[in-house]
C-alpha positions in Angstrom: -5.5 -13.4 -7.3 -8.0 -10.5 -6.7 -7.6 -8.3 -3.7 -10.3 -10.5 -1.8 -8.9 -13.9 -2.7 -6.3 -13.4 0.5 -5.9 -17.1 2.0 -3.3 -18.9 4.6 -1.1 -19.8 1.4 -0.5 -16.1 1.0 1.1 -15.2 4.4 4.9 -15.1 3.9 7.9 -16.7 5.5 7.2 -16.0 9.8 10.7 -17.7 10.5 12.6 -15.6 13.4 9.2 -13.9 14.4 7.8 -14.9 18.2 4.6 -14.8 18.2 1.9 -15.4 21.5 -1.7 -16.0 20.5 -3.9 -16.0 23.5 -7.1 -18.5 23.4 -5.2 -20.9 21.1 -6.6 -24.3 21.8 -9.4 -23.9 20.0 -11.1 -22.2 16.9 -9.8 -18.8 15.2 -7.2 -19.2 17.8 -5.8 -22.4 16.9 -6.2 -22.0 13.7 -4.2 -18.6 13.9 -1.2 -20.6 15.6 -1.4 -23.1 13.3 -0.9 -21.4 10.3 1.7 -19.1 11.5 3.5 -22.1 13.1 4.0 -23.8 10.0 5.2 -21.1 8.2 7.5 -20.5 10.4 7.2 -18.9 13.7 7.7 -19.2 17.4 4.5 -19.4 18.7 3.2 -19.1 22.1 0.0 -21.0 22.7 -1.2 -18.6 25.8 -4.4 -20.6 27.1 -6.0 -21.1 30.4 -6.6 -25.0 29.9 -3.2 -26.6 29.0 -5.1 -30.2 29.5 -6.9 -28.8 26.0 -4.0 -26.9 24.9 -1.2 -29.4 25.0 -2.8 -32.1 22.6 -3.6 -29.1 20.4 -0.2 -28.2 20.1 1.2 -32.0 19.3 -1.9 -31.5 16.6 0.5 -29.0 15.4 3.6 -30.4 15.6 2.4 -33.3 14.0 1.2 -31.5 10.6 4.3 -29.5 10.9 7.5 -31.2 12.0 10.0 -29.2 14.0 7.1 -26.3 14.3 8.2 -24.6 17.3 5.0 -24.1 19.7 5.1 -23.8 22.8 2.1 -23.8 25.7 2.1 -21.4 28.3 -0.4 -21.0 30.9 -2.6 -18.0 30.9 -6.0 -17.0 32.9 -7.2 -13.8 31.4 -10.1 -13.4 34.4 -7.2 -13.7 37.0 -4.8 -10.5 36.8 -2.4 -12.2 38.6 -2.3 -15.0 36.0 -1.8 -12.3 33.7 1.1 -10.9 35.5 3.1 -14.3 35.8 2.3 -15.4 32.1 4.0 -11.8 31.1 7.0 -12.9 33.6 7.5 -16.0 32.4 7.6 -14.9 28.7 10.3 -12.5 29.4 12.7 -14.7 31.0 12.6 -16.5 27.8 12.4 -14.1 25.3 13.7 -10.8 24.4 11.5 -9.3 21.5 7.5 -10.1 20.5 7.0 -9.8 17.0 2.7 -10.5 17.5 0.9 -10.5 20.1 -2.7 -11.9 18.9 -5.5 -10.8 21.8 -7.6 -13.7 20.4 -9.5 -14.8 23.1 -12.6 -14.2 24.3 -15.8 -15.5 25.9 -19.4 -14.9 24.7 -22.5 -14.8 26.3 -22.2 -16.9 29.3 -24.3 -16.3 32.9 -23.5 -13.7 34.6 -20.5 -14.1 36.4 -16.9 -12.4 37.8 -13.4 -12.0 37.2 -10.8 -12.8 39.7 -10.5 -9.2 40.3 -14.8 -9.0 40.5 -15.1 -7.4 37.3 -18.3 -8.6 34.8 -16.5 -11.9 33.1 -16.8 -10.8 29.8 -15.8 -7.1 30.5 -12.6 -8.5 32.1 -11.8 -11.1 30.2 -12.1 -9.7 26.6 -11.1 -6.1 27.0 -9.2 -5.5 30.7 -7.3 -8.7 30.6 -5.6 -8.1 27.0 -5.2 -4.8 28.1 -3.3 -5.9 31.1 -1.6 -8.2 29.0 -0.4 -5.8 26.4 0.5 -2.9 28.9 2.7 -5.8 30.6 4.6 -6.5 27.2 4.7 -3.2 25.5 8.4 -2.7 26.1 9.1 -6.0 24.0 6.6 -5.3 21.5 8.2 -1.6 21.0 11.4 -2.5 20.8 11.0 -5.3 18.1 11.1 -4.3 14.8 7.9 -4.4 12.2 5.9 -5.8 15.6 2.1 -5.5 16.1 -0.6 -5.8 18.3 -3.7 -7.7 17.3 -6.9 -7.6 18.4 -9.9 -9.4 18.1 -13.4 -7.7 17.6 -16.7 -8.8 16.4 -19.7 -7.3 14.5 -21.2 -7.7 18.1 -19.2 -4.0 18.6 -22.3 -2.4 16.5 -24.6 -2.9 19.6 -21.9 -1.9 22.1 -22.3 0.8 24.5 -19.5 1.9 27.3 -21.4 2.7 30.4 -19.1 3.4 32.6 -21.1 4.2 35.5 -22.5 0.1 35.4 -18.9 -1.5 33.8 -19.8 -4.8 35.1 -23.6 -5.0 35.2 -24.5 -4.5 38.9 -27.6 -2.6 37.7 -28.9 -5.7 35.7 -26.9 -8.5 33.3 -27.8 -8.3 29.4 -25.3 -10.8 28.3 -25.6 -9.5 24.4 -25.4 -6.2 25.7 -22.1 -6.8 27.8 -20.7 -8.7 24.8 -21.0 -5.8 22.4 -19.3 -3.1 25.0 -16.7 -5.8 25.8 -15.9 -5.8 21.8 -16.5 -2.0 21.4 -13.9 -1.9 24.2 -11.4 -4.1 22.3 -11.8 -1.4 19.4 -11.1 1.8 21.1 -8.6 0.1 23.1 -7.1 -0.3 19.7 -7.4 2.8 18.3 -6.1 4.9 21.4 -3.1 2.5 21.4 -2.1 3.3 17.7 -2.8 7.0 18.3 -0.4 6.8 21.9 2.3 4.7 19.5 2.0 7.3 16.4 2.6 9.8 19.1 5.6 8.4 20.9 7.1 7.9 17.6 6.8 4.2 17.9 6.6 2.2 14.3 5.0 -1.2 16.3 0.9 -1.3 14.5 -2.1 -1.7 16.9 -4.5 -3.2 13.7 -7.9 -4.8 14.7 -9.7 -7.7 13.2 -13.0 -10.0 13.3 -14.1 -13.5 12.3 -17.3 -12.6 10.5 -19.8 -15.6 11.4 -17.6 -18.3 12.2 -18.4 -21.8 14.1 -16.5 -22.0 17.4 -16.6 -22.9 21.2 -18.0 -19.5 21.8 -21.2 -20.1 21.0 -22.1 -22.9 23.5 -24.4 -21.0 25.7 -26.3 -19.7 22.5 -28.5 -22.1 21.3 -30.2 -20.0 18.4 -26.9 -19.3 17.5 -26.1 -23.0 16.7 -28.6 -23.7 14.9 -28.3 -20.7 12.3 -24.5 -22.0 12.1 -25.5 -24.4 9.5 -26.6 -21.7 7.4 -24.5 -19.1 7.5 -20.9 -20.0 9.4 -17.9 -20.4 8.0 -15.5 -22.9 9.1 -12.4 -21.6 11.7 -9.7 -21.4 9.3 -11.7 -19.3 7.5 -12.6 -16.8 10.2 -9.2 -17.2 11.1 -7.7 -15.5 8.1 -9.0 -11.5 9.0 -6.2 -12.0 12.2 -3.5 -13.4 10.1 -3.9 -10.5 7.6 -3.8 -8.1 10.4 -1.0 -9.5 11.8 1.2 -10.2 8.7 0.2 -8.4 5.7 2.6 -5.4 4.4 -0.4 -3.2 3.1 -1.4 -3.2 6.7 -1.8 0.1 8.8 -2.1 1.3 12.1 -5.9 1.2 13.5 -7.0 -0.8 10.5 -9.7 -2.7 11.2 -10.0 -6.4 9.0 -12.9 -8.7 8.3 -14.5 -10.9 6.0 -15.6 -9.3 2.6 -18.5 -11.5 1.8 -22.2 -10.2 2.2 -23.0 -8.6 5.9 -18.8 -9.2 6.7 -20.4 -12.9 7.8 -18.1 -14.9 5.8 -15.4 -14.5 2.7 -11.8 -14.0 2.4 -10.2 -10.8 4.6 -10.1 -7.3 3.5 -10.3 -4.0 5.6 -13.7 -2.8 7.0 -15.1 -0.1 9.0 -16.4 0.1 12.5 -18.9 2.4 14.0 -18.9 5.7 15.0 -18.9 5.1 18.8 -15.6 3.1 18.3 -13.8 6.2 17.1 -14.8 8.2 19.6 -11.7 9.7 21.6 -13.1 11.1 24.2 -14.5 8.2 25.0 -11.2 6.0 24.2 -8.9 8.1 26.6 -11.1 7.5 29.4 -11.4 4.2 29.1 -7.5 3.7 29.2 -7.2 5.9 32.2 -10.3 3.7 34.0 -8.3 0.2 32.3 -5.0 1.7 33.8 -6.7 2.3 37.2 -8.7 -1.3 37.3 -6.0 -3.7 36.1 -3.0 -1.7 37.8 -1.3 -1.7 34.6 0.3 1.4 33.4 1.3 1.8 29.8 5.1 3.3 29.3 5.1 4.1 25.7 
């Protein structure tokens, strides 16, 4: 096997490891409980529609018998859903081996969080950041844990403007896409950096799907249509956040996506973002304005 020939069949034994995979019912998500599922873990099926969820999880059980899944409600444009979904986790569990920030929404009409922020803004980067402020203590004090999250080549045409963070001045949906996935990036980065700095061994590793076929696409026409040409199947697009999540060469702040031609398709390796999404100046104050908007206060 050639360092790019990484596929599900590589990941090792997950038995012991409790895992929560947010955005699970469908696409890169399921696909990502799935596969650890069957090899093994507790997984978490964290979704905001359990009428979709729960038949995705007997999908599970059925191709892997006494898999243990288990769904758990969770509304990442409703802080407050965020809050009780943390709550309830604890009182069943007492470590978090993965915690995959999988979902995500792209593209829609302009619309608001819960808490009134831009839907995409809020739901891709301030509600995993809520999420994962509101589990750190578990994720810390688990051994070989990790924090996953998941970006998109959509980051290259991000911008943080943080004097319009949820497009009062005017909605670009592309636009507010790309900083909502630049977000998840530096997010990422400033987490490993605060970790490495607190002495913590728990990973904060970044990944992306390439151009993969899911629900997210359903307000982009063009999109769909080019899908025939160039996507690759969910499964595949679902092996960069496996890798991040479970593969020993992994670092801190390592960023993983496909290796084929443009990052649009292929097995996993590890990639390079942008410029912009290294920036620490521009990482710590978007954790202090994250920690101010959700309420959530990291205590690493």
């Amino acid at each position: 096997m050639s360092k790019h020939d990484w596929s599900a069949e590589a990941l090792g034994d997950q038995s012991g490891r409790i895992a929560i995979v947010t955005g699970s019912n469908s696409g890169i998500g399921f696909e990502t409980a799935r596969v650890l599922a069957g090899k093994g873990a507790t997984v978490q099926m964290a979704c905001r529609n359990l009428e979709k969820a729960n038949p995705k999880a007997d999908e599970i059980r059925a191709a892997h018998p006494g898999a243990d899944v288990e769904v758990m409600q969770l509304d990442l444009s409703d802080l407050r859903s965020v809050q009780r979904f943390a709550d309830a986790f604890r009182a069943k569990h007492s470590r978090l081996d993965l915690l995959i920030n999988n979902a995500g929404i792209m593209v829609p009409p302009y619309g608001k969080t819960a808490q009134g922020f831009e839907t995409q803004f809020g739901v891709n980067h301030l509600g995993h950041f809520a999420l994962t402020g509101s589990l750190l203590d578990l994720i810390t004090s688990t051994p070989d844990a990790r924090v996953v999250t998941v970006s998109s080549v959509a980051h290259l045409m991000g911008r943080i403007d943080f004097s319009d963070l949820n497009w009062e001045n005017g909605y670009k949906a592309q636009a507010a896409y790309g900083q909502s996935k630049l977000a998840n990036l530096l997010f990422t980065y400033e987490l490993q950096r605060r970790l490495a700095a607190a002495g913590k061994a728990t990973l904060a590793v970044a990944a992306h799907p390439g151009w993969t076929e899911t629900n997210l696409q359903a307000h982009t026409k063009a999109v769909r249509f080019m899908n025939r040409f160039f996507a690759q199947n969910a499964l595949m697009g679902a092996l960069p956040t496996l890798y991040a999540a479970t593969d020993p060469s992994v670092q801190g702040a390592e960023y993983v996506g496909p290796s084929g031609f443009m990052e649009m398709n292929g097995p996993p390796k590890k990639v390079k973002s942008n410029k912009r999404s290294h920036d620490r100046n521009v990482a710590a104050r978007l954790w202090n304005v994250s920690e101010e908007l959700t309420g959530v206060h990291f205590q690493i």
